[in-house]
Biopython code that builds the backbone (N, CA, C, O; Angstrom):
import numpy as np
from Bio.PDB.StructureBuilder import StructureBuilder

atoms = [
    (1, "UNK", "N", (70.302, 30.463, -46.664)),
    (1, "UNK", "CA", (69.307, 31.087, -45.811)),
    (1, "UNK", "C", (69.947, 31.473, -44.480)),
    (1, "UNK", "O", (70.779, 30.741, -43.945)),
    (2, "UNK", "N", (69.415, 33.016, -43.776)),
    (2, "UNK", "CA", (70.433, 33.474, -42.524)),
    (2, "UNK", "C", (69.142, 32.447, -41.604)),
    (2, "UNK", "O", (68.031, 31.965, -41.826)),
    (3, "UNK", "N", (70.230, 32.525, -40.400)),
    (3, "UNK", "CA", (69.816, 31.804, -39.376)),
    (3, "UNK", "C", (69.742, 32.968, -38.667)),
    (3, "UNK", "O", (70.270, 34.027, -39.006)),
    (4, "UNK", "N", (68.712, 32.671, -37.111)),
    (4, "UNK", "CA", (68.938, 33.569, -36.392)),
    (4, "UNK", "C", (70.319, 34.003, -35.508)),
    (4, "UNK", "O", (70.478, 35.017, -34.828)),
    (5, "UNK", "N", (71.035, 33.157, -35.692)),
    (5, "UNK", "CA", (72.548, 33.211, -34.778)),
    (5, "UNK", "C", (73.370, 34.343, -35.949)),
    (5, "UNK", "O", (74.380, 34.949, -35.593)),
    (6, "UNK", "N", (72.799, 34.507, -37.311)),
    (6, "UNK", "CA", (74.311, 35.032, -38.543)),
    (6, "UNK", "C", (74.421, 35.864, -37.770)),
    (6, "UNK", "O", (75.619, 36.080, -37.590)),
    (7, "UNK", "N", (73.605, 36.687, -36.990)),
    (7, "UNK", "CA", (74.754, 38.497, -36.409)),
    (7, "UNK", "C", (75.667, 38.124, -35.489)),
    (7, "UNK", "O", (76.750, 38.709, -35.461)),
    (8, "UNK", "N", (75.380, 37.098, -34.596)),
    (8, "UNK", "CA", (75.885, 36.481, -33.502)),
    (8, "UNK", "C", (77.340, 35.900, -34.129)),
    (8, "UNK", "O", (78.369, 36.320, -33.600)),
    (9, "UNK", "N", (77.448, 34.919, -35.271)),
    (9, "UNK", "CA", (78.565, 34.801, -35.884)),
    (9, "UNK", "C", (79.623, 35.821, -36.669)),
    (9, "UNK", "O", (80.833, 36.035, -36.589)),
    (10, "UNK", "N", (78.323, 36.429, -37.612)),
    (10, "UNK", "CA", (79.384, 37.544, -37.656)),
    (10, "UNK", "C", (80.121, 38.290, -37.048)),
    (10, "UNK", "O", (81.304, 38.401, -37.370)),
    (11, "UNK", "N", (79.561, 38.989, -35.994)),
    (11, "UNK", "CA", (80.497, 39.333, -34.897)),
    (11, "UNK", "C", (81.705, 38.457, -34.213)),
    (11, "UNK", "O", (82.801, 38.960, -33.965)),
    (12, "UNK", "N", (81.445, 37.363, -33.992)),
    (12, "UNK", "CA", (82.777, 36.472, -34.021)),
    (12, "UNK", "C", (83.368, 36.236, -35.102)),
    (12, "UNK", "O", (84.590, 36.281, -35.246)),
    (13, "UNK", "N", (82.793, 36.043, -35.710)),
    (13, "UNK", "CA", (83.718, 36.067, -37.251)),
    (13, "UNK", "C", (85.094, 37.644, -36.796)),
    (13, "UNK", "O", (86.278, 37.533, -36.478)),
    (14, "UNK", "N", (84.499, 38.542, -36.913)),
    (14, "UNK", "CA", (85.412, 39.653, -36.951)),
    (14, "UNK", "C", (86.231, 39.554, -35.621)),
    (14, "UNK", "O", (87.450, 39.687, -35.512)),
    (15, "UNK", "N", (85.594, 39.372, -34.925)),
    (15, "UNK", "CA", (86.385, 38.841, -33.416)),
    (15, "UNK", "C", (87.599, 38.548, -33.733)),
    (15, "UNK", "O", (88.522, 39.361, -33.682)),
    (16, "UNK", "N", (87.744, 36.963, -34.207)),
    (16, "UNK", "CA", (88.813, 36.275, -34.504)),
    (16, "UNK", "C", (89.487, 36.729, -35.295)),
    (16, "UNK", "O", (90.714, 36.692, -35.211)),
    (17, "UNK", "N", (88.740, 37.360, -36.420)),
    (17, "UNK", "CA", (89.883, 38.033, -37.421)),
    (17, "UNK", "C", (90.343, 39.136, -37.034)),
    (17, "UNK", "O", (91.349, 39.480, -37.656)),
    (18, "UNK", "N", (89.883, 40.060, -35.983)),
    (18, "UNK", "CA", (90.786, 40.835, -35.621)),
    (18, "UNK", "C", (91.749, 40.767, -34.529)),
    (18, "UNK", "O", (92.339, 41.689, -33.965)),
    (19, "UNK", "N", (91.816, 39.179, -34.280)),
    (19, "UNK", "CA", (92.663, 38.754, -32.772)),
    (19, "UNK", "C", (94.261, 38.267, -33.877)),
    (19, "UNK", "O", (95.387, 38.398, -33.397)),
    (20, "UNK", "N", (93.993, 37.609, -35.652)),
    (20, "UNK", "CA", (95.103, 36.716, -35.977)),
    (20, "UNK", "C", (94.646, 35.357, -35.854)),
    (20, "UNK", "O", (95.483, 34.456, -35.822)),
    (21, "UNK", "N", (93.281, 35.075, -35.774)),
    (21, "UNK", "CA", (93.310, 33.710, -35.570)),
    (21, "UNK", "C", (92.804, 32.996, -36.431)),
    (21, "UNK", "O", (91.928, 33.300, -37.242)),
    (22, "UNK", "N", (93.619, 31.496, -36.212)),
    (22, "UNK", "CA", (93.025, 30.550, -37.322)),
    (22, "UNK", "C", (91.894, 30.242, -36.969)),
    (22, "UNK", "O", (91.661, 30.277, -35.761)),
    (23, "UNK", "N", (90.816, 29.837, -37.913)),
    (23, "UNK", "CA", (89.229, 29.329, -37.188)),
    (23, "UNK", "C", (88.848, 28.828, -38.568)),
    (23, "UNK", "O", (89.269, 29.345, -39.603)),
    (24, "UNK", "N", (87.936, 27.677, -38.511)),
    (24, "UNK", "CA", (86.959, 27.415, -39.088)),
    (24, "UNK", "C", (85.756, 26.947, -38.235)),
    (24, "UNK", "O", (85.776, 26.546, -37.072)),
    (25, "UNK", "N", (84.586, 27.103, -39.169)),
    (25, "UNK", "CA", (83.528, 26.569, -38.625)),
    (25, "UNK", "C", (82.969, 25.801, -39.810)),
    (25, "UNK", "O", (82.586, 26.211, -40.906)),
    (26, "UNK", "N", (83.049, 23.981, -39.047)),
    (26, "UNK", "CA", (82.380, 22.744, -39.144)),
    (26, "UNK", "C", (80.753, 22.780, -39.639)),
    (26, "UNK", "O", (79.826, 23.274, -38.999)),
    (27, "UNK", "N", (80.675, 22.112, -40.969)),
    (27, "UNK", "CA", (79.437, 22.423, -41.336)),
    (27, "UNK", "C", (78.723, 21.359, -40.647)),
    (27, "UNK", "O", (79.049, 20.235, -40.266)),
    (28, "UNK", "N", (77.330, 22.254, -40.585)),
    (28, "UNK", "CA", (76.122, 21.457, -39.623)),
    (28, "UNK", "C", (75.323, 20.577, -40.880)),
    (28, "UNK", "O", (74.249, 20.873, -41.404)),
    (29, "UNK", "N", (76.246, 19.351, -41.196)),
    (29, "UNK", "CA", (75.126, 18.796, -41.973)),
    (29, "UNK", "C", (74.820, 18.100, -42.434)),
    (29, "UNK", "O", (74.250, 18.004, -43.521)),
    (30, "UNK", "N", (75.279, 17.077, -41.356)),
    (30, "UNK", "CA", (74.867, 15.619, -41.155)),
    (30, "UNK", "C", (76.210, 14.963, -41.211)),
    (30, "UNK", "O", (76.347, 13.985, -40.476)),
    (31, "UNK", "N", (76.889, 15.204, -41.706)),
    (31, "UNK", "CA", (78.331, 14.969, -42.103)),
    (31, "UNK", "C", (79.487, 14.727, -40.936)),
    (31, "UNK", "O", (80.465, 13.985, -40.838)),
    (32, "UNK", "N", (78.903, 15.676, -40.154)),
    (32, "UNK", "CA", (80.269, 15.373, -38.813)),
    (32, "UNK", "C", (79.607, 14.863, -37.901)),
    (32, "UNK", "O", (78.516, 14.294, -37.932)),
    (33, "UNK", "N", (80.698, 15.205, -36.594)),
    (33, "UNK", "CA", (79.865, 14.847, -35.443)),
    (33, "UNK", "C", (78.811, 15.556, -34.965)),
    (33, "UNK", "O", (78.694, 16.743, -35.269)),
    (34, "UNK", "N", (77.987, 14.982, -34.227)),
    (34, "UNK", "CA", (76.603, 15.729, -33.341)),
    (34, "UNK", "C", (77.508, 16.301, -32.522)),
    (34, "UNK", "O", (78.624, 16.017, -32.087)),
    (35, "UNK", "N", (76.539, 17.400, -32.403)),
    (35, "UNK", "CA", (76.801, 18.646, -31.178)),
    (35, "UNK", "C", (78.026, 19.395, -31.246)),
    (35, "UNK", "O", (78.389, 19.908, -30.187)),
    (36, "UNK", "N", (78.825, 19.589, -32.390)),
    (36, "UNK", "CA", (79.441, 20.151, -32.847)),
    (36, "UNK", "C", (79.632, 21.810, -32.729)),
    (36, "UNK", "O", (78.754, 22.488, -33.263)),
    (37, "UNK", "N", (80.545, 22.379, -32.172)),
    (37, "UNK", "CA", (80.239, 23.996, -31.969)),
    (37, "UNK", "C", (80.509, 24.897, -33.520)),
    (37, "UNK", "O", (81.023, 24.610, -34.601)),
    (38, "UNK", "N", (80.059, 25.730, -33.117)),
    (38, "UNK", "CA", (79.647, 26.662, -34.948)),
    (38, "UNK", "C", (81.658, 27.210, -35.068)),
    (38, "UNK", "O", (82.180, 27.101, -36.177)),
    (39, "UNK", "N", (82.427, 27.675, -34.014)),
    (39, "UNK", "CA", (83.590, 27.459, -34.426)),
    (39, "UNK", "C", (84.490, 27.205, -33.700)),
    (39, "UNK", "O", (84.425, 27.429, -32.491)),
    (40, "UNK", "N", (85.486, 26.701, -34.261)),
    (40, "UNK", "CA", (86.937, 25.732, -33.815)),
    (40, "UNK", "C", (88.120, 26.942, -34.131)),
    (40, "UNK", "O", (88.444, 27.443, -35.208)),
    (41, "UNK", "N", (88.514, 27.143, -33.052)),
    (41, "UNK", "CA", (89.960, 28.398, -33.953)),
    (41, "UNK", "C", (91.079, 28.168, -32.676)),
    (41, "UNK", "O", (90.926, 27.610, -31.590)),
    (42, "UNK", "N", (92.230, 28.819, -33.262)),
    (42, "UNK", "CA", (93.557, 28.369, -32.732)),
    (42, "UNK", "C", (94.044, 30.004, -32.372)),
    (42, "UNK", "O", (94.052, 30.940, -33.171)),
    (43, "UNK", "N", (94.340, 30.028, -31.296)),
    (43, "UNK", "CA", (94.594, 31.456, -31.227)),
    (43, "UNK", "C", (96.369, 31.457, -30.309)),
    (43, "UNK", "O", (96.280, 30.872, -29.229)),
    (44, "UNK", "N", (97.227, 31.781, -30.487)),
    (44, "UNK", "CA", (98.342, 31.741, -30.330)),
    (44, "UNK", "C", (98.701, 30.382, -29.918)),
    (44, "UNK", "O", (99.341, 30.591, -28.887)),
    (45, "UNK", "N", (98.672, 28.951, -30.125)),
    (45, "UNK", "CA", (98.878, 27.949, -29.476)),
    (45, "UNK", "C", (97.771, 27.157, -28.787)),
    (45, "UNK", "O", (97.837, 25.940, -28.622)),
    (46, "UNK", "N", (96.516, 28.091, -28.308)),
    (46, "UNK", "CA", (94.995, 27.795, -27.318)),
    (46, "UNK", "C", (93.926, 27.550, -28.399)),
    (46, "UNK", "O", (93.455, 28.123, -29.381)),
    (47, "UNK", "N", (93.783, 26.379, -27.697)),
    (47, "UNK", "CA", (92.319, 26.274, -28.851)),
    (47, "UNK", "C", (91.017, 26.914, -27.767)),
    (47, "UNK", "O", (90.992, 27.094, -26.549)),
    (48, "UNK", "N", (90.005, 27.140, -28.854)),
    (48, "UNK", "CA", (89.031, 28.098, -28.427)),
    (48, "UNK", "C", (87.701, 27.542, -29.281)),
    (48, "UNK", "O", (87.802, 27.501, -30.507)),
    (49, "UNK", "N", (86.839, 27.246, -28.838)),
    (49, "UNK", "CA", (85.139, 26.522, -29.454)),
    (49, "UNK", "C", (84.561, 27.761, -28.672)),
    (49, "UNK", "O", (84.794, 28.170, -27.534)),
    (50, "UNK", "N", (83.540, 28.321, -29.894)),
    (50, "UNK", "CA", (82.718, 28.966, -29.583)),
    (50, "UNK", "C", (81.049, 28.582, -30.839)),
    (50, "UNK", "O", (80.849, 28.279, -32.015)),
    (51, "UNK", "N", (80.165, 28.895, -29.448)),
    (51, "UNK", "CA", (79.040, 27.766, -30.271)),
    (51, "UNK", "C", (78.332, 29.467, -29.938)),
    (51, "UNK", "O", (78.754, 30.153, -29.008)),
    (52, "UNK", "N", (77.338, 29.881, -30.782)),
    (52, "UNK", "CA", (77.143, 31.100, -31.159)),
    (52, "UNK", "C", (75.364, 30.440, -30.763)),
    (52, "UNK", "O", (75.008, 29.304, -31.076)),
    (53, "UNK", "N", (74.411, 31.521, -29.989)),
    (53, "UNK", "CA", (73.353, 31.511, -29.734)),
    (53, "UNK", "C", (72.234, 32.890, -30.182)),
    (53, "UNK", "O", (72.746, 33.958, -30.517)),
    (54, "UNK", "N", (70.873, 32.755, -30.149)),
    (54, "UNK", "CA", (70.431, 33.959, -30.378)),
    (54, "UNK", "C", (68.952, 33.930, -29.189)),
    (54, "UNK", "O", (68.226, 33.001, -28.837)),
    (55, "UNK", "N", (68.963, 34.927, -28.945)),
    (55, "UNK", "CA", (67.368, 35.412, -27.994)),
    (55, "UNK", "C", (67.567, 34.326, -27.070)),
    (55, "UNK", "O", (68.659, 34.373, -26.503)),
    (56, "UNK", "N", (66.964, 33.544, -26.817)),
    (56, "UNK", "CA", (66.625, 32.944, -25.494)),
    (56, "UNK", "C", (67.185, 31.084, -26.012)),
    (56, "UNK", "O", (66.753, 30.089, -25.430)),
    (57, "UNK", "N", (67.940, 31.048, -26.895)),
    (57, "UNK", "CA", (68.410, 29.867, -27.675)),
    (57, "UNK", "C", (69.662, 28.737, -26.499)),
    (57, "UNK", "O", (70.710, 29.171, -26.020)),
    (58, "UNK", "N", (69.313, 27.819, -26.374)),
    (58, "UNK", "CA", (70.090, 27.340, -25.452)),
    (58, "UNK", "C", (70.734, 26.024, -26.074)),
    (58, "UNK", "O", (70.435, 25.512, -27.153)),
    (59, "UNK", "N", (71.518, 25.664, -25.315)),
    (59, "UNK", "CA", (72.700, 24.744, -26.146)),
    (59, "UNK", "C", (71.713, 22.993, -25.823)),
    (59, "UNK", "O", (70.921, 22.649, -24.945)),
    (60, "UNK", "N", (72.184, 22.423, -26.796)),
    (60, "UNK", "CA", (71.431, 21.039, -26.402)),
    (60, "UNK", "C", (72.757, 20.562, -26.148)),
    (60, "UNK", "O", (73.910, 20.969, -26.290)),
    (61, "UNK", "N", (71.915, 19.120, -25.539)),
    (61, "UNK", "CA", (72.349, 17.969, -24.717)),
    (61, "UNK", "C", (73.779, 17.603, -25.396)),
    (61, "UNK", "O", (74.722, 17.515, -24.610)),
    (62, "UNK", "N", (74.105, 17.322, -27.146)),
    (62, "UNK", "CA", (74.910, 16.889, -27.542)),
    (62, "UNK", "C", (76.074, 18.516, -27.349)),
    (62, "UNK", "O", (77.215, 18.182, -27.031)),
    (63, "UNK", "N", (75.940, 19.657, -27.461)),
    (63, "UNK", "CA", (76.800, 20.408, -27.579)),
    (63, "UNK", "C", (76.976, 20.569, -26.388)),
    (63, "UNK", "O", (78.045, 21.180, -26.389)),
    (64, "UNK", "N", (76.607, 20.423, -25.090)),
    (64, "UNK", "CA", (77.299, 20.792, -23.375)),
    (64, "UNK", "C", (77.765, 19.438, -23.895)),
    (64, "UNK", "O", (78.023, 19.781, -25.049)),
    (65, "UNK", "N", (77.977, 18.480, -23.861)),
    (65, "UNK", "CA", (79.249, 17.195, -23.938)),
    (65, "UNK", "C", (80.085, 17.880, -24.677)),
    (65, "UNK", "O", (81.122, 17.813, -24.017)),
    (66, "UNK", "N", (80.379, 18.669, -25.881)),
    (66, "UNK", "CA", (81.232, 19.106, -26.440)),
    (66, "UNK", "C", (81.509, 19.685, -25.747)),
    (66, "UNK", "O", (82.265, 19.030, -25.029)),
    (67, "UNK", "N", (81.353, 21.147, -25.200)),
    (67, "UNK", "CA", (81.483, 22.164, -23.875)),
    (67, "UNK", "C", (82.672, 21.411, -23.090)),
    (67, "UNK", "O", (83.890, 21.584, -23.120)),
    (68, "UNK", "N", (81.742, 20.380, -22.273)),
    (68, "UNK", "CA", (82.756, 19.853, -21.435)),
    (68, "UNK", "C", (84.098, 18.970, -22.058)),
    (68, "UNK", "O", (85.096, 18.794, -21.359)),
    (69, "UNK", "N", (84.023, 18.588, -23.069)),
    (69, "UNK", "CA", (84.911, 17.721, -23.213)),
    (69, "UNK", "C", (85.800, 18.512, -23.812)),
    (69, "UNK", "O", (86.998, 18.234, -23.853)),
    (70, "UNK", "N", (85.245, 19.653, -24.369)),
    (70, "UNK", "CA", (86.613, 20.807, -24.824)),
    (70, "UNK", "C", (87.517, 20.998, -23.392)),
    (70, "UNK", "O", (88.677, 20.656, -23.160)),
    (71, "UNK", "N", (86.563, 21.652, -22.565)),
    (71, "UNK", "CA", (87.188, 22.031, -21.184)),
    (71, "UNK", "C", (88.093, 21.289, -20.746)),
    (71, "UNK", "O", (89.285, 21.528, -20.555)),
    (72, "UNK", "N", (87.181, 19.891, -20.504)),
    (72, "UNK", "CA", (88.319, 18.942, -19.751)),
    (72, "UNK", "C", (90.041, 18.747, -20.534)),
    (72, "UNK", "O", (91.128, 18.529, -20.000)),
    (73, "UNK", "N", (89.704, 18.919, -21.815)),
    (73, "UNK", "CA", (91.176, 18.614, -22.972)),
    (73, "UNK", "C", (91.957, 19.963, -22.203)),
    (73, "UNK", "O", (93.159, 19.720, -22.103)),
    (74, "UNK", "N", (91.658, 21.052, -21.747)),
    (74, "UNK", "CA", (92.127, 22.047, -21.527)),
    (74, "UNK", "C", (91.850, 23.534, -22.328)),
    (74, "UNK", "O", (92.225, 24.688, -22.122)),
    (75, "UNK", "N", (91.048, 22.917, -23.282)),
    (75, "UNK", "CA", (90.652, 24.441, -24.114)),
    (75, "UNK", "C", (89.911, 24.911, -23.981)),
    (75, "UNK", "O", (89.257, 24.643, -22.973)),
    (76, "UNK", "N", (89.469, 25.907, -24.834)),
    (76, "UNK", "CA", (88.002, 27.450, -23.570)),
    (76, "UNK", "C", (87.201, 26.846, -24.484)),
    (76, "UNK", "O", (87.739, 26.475, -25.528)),
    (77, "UNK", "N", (85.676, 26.606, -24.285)),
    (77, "UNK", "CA", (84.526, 26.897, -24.496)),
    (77, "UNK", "C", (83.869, 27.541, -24.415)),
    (77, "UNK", "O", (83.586, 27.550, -23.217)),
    (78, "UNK", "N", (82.942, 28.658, -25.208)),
    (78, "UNK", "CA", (82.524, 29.456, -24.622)),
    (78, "UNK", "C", (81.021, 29.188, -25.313)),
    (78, "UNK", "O", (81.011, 28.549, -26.365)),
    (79, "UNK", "N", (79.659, 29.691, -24.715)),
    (79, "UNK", "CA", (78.562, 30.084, -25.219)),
    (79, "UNK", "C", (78.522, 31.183, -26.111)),
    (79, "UNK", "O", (79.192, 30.582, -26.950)),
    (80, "UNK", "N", (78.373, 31.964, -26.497)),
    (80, "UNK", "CA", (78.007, 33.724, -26.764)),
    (80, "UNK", "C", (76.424, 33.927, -27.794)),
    (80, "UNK", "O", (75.886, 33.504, -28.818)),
    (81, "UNK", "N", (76.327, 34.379, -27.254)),
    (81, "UNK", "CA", (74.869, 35.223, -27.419)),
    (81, "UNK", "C", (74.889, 36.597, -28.215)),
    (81, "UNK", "O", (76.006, 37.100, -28.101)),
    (82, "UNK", "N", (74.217, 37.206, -28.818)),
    (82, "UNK", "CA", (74.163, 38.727, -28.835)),
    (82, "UNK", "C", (74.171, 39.866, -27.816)),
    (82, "UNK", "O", (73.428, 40.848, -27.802)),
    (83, "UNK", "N", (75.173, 39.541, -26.947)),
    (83, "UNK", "CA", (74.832, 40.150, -25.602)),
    (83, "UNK", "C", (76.137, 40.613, -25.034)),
    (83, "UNK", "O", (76.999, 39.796, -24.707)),
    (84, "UNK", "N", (76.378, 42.489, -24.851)),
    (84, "UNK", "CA", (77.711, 42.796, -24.362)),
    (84, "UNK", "C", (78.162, 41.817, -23.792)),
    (84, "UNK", "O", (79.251, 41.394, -24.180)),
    (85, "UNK", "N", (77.560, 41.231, -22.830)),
    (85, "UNK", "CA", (78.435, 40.604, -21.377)),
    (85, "UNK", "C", (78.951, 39.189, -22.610)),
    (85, "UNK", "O", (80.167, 39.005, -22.661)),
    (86, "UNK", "N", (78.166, 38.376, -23.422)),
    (86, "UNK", "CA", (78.441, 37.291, -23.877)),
    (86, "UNK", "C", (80.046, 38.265, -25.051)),
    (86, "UNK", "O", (81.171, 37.906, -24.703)),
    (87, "UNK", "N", (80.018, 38.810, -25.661)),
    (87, "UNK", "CA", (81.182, 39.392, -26.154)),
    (87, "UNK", "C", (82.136, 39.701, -25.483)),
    (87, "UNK", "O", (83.301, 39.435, -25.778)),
    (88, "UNK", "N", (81.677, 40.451, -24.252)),
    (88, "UNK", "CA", (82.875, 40.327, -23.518)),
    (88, "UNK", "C", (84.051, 39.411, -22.728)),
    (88, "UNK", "O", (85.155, 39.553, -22.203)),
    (89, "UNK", "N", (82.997, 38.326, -23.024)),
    (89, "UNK", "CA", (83.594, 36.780, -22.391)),
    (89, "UNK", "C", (84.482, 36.598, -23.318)),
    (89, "UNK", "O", (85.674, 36.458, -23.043)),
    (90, "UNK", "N", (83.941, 36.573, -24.733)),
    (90, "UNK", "CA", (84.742, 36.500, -25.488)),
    (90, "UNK", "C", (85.982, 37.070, -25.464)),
    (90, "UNK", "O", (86.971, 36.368, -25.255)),
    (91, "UNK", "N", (86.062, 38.189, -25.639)),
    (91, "UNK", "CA", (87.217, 39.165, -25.836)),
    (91, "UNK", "C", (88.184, 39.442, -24.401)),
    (91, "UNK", "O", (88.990, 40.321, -24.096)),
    (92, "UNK", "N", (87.618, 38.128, -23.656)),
    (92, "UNK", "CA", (88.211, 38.550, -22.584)),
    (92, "UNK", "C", (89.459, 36.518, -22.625)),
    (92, "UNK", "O", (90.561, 36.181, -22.191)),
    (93, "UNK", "N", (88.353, 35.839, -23.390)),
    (93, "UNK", "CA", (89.187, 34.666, -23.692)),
    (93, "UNK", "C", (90.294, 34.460, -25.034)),
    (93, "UNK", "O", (90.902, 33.453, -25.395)),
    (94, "UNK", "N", (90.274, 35.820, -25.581)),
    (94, "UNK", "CA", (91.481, 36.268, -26.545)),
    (94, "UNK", "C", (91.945, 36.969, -26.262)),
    (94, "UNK", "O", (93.098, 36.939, -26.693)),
    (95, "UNK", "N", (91.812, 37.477, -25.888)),
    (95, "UNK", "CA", (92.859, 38.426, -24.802)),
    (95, "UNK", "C", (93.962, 37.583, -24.064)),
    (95, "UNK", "O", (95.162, 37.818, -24.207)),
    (96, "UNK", "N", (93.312, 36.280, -23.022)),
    (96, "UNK", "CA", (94.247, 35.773, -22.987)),
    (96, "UNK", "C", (94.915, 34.768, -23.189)),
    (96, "UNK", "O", (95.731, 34.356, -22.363)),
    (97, "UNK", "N", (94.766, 34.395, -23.930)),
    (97, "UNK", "CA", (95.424, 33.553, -25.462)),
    (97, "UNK", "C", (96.105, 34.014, -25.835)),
    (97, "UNK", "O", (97.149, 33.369, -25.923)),
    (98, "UNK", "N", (96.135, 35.442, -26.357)),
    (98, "UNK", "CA", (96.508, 36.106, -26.629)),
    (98, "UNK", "C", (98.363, 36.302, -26.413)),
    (98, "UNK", "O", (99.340, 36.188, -27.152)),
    (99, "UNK", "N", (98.043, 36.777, -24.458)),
    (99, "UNK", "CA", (99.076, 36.824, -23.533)),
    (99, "UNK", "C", (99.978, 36.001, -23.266)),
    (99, "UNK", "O", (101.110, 36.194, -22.823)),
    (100, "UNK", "N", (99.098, 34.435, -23.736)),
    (100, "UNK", "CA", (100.219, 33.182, -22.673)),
    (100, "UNK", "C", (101.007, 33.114, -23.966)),
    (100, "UNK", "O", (100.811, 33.353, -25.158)),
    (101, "UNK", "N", (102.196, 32.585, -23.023)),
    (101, "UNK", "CA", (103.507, 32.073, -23.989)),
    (101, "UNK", "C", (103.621, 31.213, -24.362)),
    (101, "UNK", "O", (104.614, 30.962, -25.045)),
]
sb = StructureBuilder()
sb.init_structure("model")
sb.init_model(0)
sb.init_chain("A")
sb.init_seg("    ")
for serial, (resi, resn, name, xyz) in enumerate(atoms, 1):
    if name == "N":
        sb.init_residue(resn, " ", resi, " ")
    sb.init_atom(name, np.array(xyz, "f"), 0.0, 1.0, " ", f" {name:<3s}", serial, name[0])
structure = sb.get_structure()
């Protein structure tokens, strides 16, 4: 069954595959940890969590601890939404991943 986030993923889906990057996304289902982001990918050496949202959908309590605790390790977190500006965050955090050596 689609969720309201599948366009939101799909579009990252192609994201990553058109950056070269490794990614999976962790199934939601009961099985792992809580608050888990929808994907985990490796992009030249940088890890990158992106937790995929739709309409007015906001992250709970257990996924901002993920957020931050990605951050603090040193890797990007990002929100994204269906929303130029939220894509562009994106494509602006493979981009430079992308760049570093």
């Amino acid at each position: 069954m689609a969720t309201p986030e599948s366009k939101t993923k799909a579009k990252v889906r192609k994201m990553l595959d058109a950056a070269g990057a490794y990614y999976f996304m962790p199934p939601a289902n009961g099985y792992g940890r809580a608050g888990i982001l929808d994907f985990a990918a490796c992009i030249n050496g940088h890890f990158l969590a992106v937790e995929c949202k739709a309409g007015k959908g906001t992250t709970t309590a257990l996924q901002d601890r993920e957020l931050l605790r990605i951050s603090a390790a040193g890797g990007t977190a990002l929100v994204v939404w269906d929303t130029e500006g939220s894509y562009l965050r994106l494509t602006e955090a493979i981009t430079k991943a992308l760049n570093e050596t």
